[in-house]
C-alpha positions in Angstrom: 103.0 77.4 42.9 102.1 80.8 41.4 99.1 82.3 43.2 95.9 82.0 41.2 94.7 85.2 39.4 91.8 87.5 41.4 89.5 87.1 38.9 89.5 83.5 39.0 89.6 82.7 42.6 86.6 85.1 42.9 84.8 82.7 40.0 85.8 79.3 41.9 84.3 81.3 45.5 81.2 82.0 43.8 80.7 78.3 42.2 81.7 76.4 44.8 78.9 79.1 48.1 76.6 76.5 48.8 73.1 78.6 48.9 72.7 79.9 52.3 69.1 79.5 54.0 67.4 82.5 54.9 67.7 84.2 58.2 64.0 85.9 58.3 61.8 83.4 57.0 58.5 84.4 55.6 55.5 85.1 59.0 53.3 82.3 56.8 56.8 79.9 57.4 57.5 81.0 61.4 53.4 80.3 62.0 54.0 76.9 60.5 56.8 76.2 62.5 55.6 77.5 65.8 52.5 75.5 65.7 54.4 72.5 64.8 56.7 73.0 67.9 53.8 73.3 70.1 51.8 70.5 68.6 54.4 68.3 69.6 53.3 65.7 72.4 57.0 66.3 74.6 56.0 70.1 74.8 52.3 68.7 75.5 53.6 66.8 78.5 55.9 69.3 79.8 53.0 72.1 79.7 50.2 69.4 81.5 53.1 69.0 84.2 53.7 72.7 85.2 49.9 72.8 85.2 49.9 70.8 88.3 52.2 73.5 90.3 50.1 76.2 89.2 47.9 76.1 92.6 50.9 75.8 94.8 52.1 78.7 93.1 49.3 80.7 93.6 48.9 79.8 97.1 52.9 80.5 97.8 52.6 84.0 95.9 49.1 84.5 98.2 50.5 83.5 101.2 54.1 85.7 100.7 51.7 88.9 99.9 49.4 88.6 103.2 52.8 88.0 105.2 53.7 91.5 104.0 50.8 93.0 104.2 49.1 91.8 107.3 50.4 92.2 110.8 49.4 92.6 114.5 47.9 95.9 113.9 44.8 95.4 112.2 42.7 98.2 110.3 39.2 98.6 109.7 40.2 98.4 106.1 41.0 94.8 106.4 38.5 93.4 108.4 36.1 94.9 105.4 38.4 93.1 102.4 37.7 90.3 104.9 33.8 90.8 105.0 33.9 91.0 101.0 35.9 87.7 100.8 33.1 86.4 103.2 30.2 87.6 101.6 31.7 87.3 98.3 32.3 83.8 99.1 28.5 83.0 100.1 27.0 84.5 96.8 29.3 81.9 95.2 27.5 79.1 97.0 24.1 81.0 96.5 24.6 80.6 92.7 26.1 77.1 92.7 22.9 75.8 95.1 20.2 77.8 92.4 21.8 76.3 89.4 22.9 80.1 88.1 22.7 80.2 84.1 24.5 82.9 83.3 27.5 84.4 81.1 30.1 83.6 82.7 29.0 81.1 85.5 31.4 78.4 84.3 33.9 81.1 86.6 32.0 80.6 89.7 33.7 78.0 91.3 36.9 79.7 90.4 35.4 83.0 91.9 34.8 80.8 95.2 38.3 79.2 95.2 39.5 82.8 95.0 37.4 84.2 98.4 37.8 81.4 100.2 41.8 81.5 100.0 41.6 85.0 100.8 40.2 84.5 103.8 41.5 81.3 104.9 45.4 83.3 104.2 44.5 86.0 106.6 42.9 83.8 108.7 46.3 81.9 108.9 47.9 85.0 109.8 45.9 86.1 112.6 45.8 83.1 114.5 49.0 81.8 114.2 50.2 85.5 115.7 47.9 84.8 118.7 48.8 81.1 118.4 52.1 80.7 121.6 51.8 76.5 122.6 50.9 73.2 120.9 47.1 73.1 121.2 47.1 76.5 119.9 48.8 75.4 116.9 46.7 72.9 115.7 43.9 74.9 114.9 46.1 76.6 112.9 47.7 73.1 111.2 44.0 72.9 109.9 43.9 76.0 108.9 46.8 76.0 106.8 45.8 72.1 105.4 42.6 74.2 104.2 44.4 76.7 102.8 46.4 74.6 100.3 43.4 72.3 100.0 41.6 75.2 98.7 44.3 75.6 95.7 42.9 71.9 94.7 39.3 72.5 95.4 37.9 74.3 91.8 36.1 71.1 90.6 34.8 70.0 94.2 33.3 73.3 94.7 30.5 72.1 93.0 29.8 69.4 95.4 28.0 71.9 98.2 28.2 69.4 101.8 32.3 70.3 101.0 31.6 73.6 100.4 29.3 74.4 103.3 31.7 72.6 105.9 34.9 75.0 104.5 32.7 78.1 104.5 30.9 77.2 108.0 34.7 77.1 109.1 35.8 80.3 107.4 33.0 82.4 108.6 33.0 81.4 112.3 36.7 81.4 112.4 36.7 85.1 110.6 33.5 85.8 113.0 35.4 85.5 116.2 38.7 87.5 115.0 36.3 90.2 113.7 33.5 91.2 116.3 35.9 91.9 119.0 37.2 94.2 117.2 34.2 95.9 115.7 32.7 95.9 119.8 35.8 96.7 121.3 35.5 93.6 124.1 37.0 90.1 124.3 34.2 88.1 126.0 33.9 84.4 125.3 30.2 85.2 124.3 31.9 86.6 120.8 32.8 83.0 120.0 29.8 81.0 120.7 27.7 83.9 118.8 30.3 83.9 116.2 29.4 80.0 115.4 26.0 80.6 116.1 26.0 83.6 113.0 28.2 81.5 110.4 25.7 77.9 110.9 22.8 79.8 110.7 23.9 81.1 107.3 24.7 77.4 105.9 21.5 76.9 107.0 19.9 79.4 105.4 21.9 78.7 102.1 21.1 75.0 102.5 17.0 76.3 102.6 17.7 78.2 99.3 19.8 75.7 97.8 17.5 73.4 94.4 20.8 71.0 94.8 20.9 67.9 97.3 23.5 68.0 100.0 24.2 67.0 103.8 24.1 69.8 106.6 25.4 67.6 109.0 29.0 68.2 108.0 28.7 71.7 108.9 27.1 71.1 112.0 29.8 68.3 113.2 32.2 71.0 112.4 30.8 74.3 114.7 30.6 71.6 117.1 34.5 71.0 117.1 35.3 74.4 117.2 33.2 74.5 120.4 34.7 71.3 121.5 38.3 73.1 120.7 37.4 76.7 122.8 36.1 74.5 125.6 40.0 72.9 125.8 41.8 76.7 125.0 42.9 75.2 121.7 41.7 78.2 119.8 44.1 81.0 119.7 43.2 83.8 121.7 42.7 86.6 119.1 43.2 89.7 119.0 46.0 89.4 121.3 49.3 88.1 120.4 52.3 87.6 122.5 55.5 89.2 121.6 57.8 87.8 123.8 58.1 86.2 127.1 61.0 85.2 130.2 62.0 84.2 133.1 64.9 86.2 134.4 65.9 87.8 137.8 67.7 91.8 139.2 64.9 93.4 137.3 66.1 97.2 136.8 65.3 100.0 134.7 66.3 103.1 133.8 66.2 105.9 130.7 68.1 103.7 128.7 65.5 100.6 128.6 64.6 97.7 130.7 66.6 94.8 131.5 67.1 91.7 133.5 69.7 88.9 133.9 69.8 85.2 132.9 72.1 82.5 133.7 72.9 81.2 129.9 72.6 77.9 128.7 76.3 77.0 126.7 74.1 75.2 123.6 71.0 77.5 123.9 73.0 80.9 123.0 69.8 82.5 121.5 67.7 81.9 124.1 66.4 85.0 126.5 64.9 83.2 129.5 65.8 80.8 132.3 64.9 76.8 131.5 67.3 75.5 134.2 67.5 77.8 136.9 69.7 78.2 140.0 67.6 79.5 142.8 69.4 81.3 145.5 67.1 81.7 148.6 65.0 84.5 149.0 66.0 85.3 145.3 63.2 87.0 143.1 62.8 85.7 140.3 60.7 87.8 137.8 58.0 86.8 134.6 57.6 89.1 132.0 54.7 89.0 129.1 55.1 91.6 126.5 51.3 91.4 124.8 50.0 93.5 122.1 46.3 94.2 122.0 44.0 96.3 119.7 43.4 99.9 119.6 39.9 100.2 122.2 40.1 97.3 124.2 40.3 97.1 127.4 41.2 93.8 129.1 42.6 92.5 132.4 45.5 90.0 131.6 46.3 88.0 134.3 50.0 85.9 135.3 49.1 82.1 137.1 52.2 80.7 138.4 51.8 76.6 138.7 54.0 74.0 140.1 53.9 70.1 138.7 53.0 68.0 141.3 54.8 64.6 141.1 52.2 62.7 143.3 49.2 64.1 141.7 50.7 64.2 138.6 48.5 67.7 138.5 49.6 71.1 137.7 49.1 72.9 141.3 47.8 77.1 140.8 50.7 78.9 143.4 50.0 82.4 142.6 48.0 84.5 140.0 47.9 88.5 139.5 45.8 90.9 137.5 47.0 93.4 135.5 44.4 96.0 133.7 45.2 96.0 130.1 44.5 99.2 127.4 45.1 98.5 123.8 46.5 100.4 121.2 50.1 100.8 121.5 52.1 99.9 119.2 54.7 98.3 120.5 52.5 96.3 122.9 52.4 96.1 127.0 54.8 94.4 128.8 53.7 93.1 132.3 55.7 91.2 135.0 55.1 89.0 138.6 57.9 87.6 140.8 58.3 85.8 143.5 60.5 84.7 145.9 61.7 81.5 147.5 60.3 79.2 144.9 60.3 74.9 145.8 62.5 72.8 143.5 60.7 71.2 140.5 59.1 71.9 137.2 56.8 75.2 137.1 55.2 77.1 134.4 53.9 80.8 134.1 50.9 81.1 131.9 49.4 84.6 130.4 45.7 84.3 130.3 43.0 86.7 129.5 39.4 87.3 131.4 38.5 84.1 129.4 41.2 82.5 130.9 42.0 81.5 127.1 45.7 81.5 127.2 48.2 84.3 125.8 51.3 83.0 126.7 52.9 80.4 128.5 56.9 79.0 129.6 58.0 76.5 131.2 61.2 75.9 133.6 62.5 73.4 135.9 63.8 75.5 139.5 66.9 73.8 141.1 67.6 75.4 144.4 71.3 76.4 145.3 73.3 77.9 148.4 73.4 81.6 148.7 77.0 81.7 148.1 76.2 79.8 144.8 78.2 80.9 141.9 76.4 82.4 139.0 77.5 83.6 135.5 74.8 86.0 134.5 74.5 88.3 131.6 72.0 91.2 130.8 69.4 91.0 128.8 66.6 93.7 126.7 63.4 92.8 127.7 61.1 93.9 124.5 
């Protein structure tokens, strides 16, 4: 078959080119199709769905940035940010209570959810990093449950008997971290003045308020934070633990300080005693690594208890003072020992002149021969 002349296969090519769409269509033609696209109810959905994870978002992105940002050593800087979430926070409520008619005022209860997840972040930080046993932690549990609350809490804003129990909580909760600070001093009269101070400005917004709403909610609630102090299940702020162990041959030299501890074969990561083999006349040593604020000064004390199975009591066997100074910044480490300790379950608790607990650890003694074997390995005390 002869091949078909150039000329004429160029004239079949061109007859039989279907007409090719254009690549850049017209803006008039992309507008048309763009709103189309987002006009259509599957994007609709898919947009209304994302919307819900918006506040978790936020409150991840919030939470990530104080982590970074905030730490043991606070600055007068931050306890001011704090004091203008605060403030910021009950000029929010002002407005709401008056009934504000304004440009803009549609933004207020956004504006509120924004100062009152500022402060309830930090506040998350601080006390958990003063927070070291169960009933510690549950204040901050209901902390945190605020916190992400507060991402949900726009609309409810308006409704002021909610708002006045979270900002009653905020401010004596932010109160009691900040004025031992500002006064240099960790007395327990901070706390009760701190509730005291945040109440009395519910009240007074309450008084100001034209909108009907319940103060009772706000009082319940100072009245469980007193409740909570009372049984040392608020975190001891400003001070927060580092580290603490039981361990025993204390020594130390230019190259650090170090201990010994018998190791448990399925707790490898641990740095303290739980289970341990007490030779007799053997000291055994409890060291509290604490960090405290620059200008205080505060004695920290070690209590040494033993359970007692009859009772069913925990029974004080010991307790020492140590004068404390705050400011460095790798904290203060501070250590008891004793000797010749009875078999059974004992516990060393860090308290401060409140006796508002620091610290504690448990471990169950189990007394051995002096020819005892043990397998001991050193250890860097912090």
């Amino acid at each position: 078959m002869r091949d078909p002349n150039p000329d004429e296969q160029a004239d079949i090519e061109i007859q039989n080119t279907p007409e090719l769409p254009t690549l850049f269509p017209s803006e008039e033609k992309q507008k048309h199709r763009l709103k189309g696209w987002f006009r259509k109810p599957k994007f609709t959905k898919q947009l209304t769905f994302t919307k819900k994870f918006y506040p978790a978002l936020a409150f991840i992105g919030g939470f990530s940035w104080d982590v970074f940002t905030l730490g043991r050593k606070v600055y007068a800087s931050d306890l001011f940010i704090l004091l203008a979430y605060y403030l910021g926070a009950g000029l929010c409520l002002y407005l709401i209570g008056r009934e504000a008619k304004f440009k803009g005022a549609q933004y207020i209860n956004l504006a509120l959810q924004f100062f009152m997840g500022g402060l309830f972040s930090a506040l998350v930080i601080f006390y958990f990093i003063s927070s070291s046993f169960l009933g510690s932690y549950l204040l901050v549990f209901l902390l945190v449950a605020l916190l992400v609350g507060n991402e949900f809490m726009e609309k409810r804003y308006a409704r002021l008997t909610v708002s006045w129990m979270f900002f009653n909580m905020s401010g004596s909760m932010y109160l009691n971290f900040a004025l031992p600070h500002m006064l240099h001093n960790v007395h327990s009269i901070w706390f009760y003045l701190s509730s005291a101070l945040s109440f009395a400005f519910v009240f007074l917004l309450s008084r100001l308020s034209r909108l009907g709403a319940k103060l009772w909610p706000s009082a319940l609630i100072s009245g469980l934070l007193i409740l909570l102090f009372q049984l040392n299940w608020i975190p001891p702020v400003p001070f927060a633990k580092r580290s603490m162990a039981i361990c025993r041959e204390y020594t130390q030299n230019e190259l650090g300080t170090f201990c010994k501890i018998e190791p448990s074969f399925w707790k490898v990561w641990k740095s303290s005693e739980s289970v341990l083999h007490h030779r007799p006349n053997e000291a055994i040593y409890c060291f509290t690594s604490i960090f405290l604020p620059s200008g205080i000064n505060s004695p920290v004390a070690h209590v040494w208890e033993l359970w007692d199975e009859d009772k069913r009591v925990w029974l004080s066997t010991f307790r020492k003072e140590v004068p404390l100074t705050g400011g460095r910044e790798k904290g203060f480490r501070i250590y008891t020992y004793k000797r010749n300790l009875p078999a059974g379950k004992w516990r060393v608790s860090t308290e401060n002149e409140n006796s508002q607990i620091i610290g504690r650890i448990k471990f169950r003694v189990v007394e051995v021969e002096a020819d005892y074997a043990l397998k001991l390995r050193n250890i860097v005390l912090d």
